[in-house]
C-alpha positions as CSV (number, residue, x, y, z in Angstrom):
1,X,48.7,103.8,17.0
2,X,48.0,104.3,13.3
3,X,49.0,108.2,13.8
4,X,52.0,107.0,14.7
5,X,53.0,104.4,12.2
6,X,52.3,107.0,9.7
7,X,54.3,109.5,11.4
8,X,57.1,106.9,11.3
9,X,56.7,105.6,8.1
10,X,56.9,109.1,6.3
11,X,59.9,109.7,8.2
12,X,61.6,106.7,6.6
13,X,59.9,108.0,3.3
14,X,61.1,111.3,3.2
15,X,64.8,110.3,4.3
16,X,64.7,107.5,1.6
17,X,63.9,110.0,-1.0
18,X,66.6,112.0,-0.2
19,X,69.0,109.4,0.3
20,X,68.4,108.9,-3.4
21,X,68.4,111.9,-4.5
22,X,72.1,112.4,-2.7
23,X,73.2,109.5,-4.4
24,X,72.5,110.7,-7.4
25,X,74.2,114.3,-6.7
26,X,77.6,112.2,-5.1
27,X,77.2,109.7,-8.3
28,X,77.1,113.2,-10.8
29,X,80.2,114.4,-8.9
30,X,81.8,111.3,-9.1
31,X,81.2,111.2,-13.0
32,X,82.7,114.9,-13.5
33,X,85.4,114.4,-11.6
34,X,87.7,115.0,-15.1
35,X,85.6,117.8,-16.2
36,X,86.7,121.3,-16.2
37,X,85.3,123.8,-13.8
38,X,82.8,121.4,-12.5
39,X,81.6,122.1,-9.0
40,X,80.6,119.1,-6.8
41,X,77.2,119.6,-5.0
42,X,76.1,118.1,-2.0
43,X,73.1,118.9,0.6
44,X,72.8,119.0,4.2
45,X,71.4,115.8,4.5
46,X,70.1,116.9,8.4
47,X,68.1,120.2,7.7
48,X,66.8,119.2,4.3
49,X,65.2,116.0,5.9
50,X,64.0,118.7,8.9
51,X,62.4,120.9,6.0
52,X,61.0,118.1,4.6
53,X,59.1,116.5,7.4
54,X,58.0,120.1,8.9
55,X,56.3,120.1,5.7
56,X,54.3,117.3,5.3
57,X,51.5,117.6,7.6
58,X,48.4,116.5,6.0
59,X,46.9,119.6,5.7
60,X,50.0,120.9,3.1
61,X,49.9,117.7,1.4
62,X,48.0,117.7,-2.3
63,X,46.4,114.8,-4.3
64,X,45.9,114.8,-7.7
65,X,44.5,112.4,-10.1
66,X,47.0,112.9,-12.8
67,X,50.8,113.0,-11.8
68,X,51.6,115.6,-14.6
69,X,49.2,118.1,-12.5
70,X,51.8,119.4,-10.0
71,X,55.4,119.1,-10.8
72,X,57.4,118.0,-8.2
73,X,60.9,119.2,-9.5
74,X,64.1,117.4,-9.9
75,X,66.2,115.2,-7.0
76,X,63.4,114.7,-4.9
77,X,62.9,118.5,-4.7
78,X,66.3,119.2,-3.5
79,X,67.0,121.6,-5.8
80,X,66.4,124.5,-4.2
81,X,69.1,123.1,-1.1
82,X,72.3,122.4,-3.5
83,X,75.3,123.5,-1.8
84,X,78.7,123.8,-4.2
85,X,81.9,122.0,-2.1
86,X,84.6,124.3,-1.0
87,X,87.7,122.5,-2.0
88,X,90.4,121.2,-0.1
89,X,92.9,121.7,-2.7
90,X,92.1,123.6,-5.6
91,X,92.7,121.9,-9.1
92,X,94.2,124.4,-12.2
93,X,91.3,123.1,-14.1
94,X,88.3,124.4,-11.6
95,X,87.3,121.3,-10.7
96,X,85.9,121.0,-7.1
97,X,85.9,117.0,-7.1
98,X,88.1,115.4,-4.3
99,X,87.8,111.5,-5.6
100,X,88.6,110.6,-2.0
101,X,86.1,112.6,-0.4
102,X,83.0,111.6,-2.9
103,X,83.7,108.1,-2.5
104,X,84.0,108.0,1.4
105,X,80.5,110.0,0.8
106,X,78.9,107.8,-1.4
107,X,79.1,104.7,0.9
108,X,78.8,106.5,4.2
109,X,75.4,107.4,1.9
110,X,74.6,104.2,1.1
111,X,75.0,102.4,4.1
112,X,72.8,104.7,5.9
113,X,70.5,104.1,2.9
114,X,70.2,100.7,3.4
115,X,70.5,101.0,7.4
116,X,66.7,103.0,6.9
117,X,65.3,99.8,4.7
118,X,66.7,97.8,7.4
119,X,65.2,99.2,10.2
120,X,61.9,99.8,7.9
121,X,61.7,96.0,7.4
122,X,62.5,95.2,11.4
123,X,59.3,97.6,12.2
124,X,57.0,95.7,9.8
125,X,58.3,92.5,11.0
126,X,57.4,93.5,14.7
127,X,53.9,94.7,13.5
128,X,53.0,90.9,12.0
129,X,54.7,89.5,14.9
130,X,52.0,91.6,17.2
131,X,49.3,90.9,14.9
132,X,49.7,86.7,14.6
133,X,47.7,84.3,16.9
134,X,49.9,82.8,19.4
């Protein structure tokens, strides 16, 4: 039961980190959307969080006792899995930043962002429901 709870939670973990960490790439395109021969950068949300969760057995997994021991990189540790935007239609500037496109991404992002805390907080509901006297 436990095994499983844990296997659950650090599903929801790991896909909350990198809904974050999206946010944050979407939010930085967003921002440079005026600047010259800025590329937007995205991630394939699917195989990252595969990557991610192949990886975190407990065997791979390292404790510290300082948190300045290990570095654990920028966005999550997404930036080895940056991918540059092809456009749709190329600015004279170099600018790769459809407006339209990064905002239909940034809440499709965040919905499914808060969709994950929802369904979190509906599993730990269930678990005090089990666990009260009746």
């Amino acid at each position: 039961m436990i095994s499983k709870l844990d296997k659950t939670l650090n599903f929801h973990h790991q896909a909350l980190g990198l809904r974050a960490a999206r946010q944050e790439l979407l939010a930085s395109n967003v921002a440079n959307s005026d600047t010259p021969n800025f590329k937007a950068k995205d991630i394939d949300f699917s195989s990252v969080l595969r990557e991610k969760i192949s990886m975190a057995t407990p065997a791979s997994t390292l404790r510290t006792t300082s948190p300045s021991h290990i570095s654990h990189g920028d966005n999550n540790g997404i930036s080895n899995n940056i991918l540059y935007r092809v456009p749709l239609q190329p600015s004279i500037d170099g600018n790769t930043v459809d407006m339209d496109s990064e905002r239909t991404r940034f809440a499709d992002n965040s919905i499914k962002y808060d969709a994950s805390i929802t369904f979190i907080n509906m599993q730990f509901r269930n678990l005090l429901t089990a666990m009260q006297e009746r």
